[in-house]
N, C-alpha and C positions, 0 to 999 in steps of 0.2 A: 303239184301246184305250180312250180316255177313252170315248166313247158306249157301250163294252160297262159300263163304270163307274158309270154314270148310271143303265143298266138293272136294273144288280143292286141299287142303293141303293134304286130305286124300287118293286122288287118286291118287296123286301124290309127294310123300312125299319129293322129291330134289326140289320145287317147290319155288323160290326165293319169301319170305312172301311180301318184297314190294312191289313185281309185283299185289300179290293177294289183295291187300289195294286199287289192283284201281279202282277208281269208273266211274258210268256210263257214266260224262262228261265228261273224258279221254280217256273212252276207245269210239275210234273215229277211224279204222283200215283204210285205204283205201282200196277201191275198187278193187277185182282183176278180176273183169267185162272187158271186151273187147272189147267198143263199140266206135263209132263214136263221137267225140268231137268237137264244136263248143262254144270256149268260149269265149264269145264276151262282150265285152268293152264299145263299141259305140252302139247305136240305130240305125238301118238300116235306121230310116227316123228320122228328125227332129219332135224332141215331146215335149209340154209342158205338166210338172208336173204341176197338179194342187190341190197336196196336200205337203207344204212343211211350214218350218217353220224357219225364221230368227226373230232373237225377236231384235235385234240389228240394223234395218235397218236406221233408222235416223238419226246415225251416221257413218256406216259402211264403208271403203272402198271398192267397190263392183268389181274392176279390176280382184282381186283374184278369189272372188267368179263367174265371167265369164268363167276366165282362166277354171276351171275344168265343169263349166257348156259345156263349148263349146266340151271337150274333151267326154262330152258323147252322144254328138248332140242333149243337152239340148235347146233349140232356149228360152223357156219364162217359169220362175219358179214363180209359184201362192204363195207369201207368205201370207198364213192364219194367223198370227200372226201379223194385221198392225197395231192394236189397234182402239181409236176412237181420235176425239179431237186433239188436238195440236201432241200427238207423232203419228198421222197414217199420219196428214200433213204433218209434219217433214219429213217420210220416204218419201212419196209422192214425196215432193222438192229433194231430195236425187235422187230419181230413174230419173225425171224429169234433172235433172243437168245431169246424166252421161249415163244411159240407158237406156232413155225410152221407151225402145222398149221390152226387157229383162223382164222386171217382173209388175205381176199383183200386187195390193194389194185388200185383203178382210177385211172387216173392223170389228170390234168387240164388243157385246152390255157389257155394264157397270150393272150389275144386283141388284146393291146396292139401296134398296129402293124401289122394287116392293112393292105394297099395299097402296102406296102414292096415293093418287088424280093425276090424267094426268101424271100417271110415263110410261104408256104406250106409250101416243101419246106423252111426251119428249123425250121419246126413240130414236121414229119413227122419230122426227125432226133432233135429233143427226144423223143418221142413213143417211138423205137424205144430210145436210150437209159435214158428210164424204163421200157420193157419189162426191159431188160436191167439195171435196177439193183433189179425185184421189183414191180413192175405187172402185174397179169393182166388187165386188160381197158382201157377209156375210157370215163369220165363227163362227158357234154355237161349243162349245167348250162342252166336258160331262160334264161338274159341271152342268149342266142346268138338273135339274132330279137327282143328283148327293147331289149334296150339297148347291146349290141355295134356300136361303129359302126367305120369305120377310118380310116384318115387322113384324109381330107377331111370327115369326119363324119356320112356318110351311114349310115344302119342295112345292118348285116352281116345279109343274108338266111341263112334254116337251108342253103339248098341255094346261099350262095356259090359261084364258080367257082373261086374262090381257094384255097377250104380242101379241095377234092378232095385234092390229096395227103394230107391226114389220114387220109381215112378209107379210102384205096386204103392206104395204110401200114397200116393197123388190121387190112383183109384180110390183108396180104400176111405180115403177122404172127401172123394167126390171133386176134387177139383180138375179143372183142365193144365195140358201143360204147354202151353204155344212154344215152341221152336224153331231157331231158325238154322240150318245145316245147309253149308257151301254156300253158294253164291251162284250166278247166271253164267251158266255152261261157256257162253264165249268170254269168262273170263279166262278159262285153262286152252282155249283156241290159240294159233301161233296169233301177232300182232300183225296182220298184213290187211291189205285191202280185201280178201275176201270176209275178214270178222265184221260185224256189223256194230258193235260196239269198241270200235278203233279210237271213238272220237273220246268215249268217256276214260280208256286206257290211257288216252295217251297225255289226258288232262288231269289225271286221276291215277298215275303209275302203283301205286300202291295196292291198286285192286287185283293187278295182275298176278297171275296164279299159273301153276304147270306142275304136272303129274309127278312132282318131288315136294312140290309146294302148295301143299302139305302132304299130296298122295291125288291121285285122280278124282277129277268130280264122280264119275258113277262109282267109285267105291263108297266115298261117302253121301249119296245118295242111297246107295241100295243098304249101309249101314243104318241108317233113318229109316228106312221100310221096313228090315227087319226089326226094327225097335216096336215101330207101329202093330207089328202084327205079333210079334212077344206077347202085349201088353194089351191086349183085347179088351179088357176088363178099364181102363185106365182112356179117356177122354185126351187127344192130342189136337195142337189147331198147326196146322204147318203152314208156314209164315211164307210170305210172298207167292202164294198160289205152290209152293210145293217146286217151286223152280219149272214147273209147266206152266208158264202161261201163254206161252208160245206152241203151245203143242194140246191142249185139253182134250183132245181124243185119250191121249195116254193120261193124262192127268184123269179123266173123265173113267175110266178103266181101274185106275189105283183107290178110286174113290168106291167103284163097285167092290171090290175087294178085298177093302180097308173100312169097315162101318165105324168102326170108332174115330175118326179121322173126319176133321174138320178142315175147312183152308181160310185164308184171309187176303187179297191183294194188295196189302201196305206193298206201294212203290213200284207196282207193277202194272197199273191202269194205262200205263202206254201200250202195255203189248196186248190189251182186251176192246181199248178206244182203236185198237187198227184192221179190228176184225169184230163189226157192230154182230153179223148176222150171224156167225159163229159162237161168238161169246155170248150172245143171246140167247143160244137152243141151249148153251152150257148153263147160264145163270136159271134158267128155266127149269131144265132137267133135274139141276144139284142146287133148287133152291133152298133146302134146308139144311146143306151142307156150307155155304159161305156166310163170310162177314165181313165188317166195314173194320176194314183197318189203313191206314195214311202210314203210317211212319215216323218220319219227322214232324215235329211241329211246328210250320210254317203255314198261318190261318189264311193266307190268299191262295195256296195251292190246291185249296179244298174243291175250289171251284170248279178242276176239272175233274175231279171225283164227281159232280154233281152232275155235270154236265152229259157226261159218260154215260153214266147210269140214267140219266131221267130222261135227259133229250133223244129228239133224233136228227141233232143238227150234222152237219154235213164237213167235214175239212176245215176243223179250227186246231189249233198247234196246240203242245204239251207247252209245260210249264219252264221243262228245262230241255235245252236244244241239244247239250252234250250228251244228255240221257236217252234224249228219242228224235231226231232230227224228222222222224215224218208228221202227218197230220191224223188228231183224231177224230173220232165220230162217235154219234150216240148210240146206245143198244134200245131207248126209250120202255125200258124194263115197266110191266104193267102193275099198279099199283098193290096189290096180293105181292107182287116178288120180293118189292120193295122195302117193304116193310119187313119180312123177313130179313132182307139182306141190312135193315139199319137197326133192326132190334130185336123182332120175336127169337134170331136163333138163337144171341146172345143171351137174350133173358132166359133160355133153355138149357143153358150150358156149363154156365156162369154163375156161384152163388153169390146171394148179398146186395146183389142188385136190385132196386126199389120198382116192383111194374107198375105204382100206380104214377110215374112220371109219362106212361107212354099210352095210347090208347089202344081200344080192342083189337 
């Protein structure tokens, strides 16, 4: 930055020095492009999100949070954050009292004390229990591979041997178990100008990761794979496109090979809006394999989710610049896809769910 500083001072010597102090998150020009715009607000069809997150639900007044659901033809928000135990019942009685129609709850394992005698199959009984007090699926959170150790303190692998009863319970239940394992490959990258996510490292040092910290991304990836394909029998939705969404040829491969394996893009629609024609024969190909999931709940960011998918507008920005500095585009996904991708797979996958909110 500074030698770009020096350059412009020089070539230009009446050259205002604040101007030249600005840095790359500022300077943000708009587009003097000339294309066709569609900037859309609403979802063309009614879709549930089924990657979201309320940690507040067993108390929460939830009027509010309809009011802007409704406004983006939000129909049913999957909160993965229901807990277990008394506070996932709580929210349960909550959603039960005012919307029961509205939202899914996933329920969440308690990791304290792996390496115990039957801390396994306690698990698995907690687990069936919150089914039966208003859980429809399980949310595996990244601490599992992450920072999950168990009694001796050793790191809890994704594909532990200990935690099979979990998710043979999960099958035998019929629920799904979304998971999220690792994080985005250049986060274990060195930090230099060849990583392409330098800007969100370096604004964001926390994210940053290396083959001690906790152990290599492909080991725990390929620990996630072997889990997938242990558990045949057992329904998994891998969270962020599976950490491919930069790559869906291999992504597109694990999914032939993986039939019980589901994916979801929460937070990754930058790296599918920067490859319309690619991600399109993928959305096409594996359309009964994906769903609509965001992530965070911020109701203005929905709009490039909408956009992505429905348009086929041309070179309009992401929502956040440290996350995706380039521009996206639409895949204009044709209306069969669509629908799959904002409801039918869910309502396939997912019990508890009311279909007559959505059409044929």
């Amino acid at each position: 930055m500074i030698k770009y500083r020096f350059l412009l001072l020089g070539l230009f010597p009446g050259y205002v020095f604040a101007q030249a102090k600005m840095d790359f998150e500022s300077y943000n020009p708009p587009s003097t492009l000339v294309v066709a715009e569609h900037k859309l607000t609403r979802a063309k069809y009614p879709f549930i999100d089924v990657h979201n997150h309320q940690y507040n639900m067993p108390g929460m007044d939830l009027s509010s949070l309809i009011t802007e659901m409704d406004k983006l033809n939000m129909k049913v928000m999957v909160n993965l954050s229901g807990g277990n135990g008394d506070q996932l019942k709580k929210a349960a009685d909550n959603v039960k009292t005012h919307y029961p129609k509205r939202f899914i709850l996933f329920a969440n394992i308690d990791f304290k004390n792996v390496g115990e005698a039957g801390w396994g199959e306690k698990a698995a009984r907690q687990l069936e229990q919150d089914v039966k007090n208003g859980a429809n699926g399980l949310k595996i959170f990244k601490n599992l591979g992450f920072s999950v150790t168990d009694i001796n303190g050793k790191r809890v692998a994704v594909d532990d041997a200990r935690l099979d009863p979990i998710w043979k319970k999960a099958g035998e239940l019929k629920i799904p178990v979304l998971i999220h394992t690792a994080d985005p490959k250049s986060f274990w990258d060195p930090l230099d100008a060849n990583n392409e996510r330098w800007l969100e490292l370096v604004t964001h040092p926390g994210r940053k990761r290396d083959d001690t910290h906790p152990v290599p991304w492909d080991t725990l990836i390929a620990e996630q794979h072997r889990l997938f394909t242990k558990h045949r029998n057992t329904t998994f939705i891998a969270a962020h496109f599976g950490w491919y969404p930069n790559d869906l040829k291999k992504l597109g491969s694990l999914l032939d090979e993986m039939p019980n394996v589901m994916v979801e893009f929460g937070a990754v629609i930058a790296e599918l809006g920067r490859q319309p024609h690619t991600a399109r024969q993928f959305f096409t190909r594996y359309q009964d394999r994906i769903l609509f999931g965001k992530d965070s709940w911020v109701p203005e960011e929905y709009a490039t989710y909408f956009r992505v998918l429905e348009t086929e507008d041309e070179y309009f920005p992401y929502h956040k610049k440290y996350h995706a500095f380039w521009a996206m585009y639409g895949m204009g996904l044709p209306d069969a896809v669509l629908k799959k991708i904002y409801y039918k797979n869910a309502l396939r996958i997912i019990p508890g769910l009311d279909k007559t909110l959505f059409p044929e």
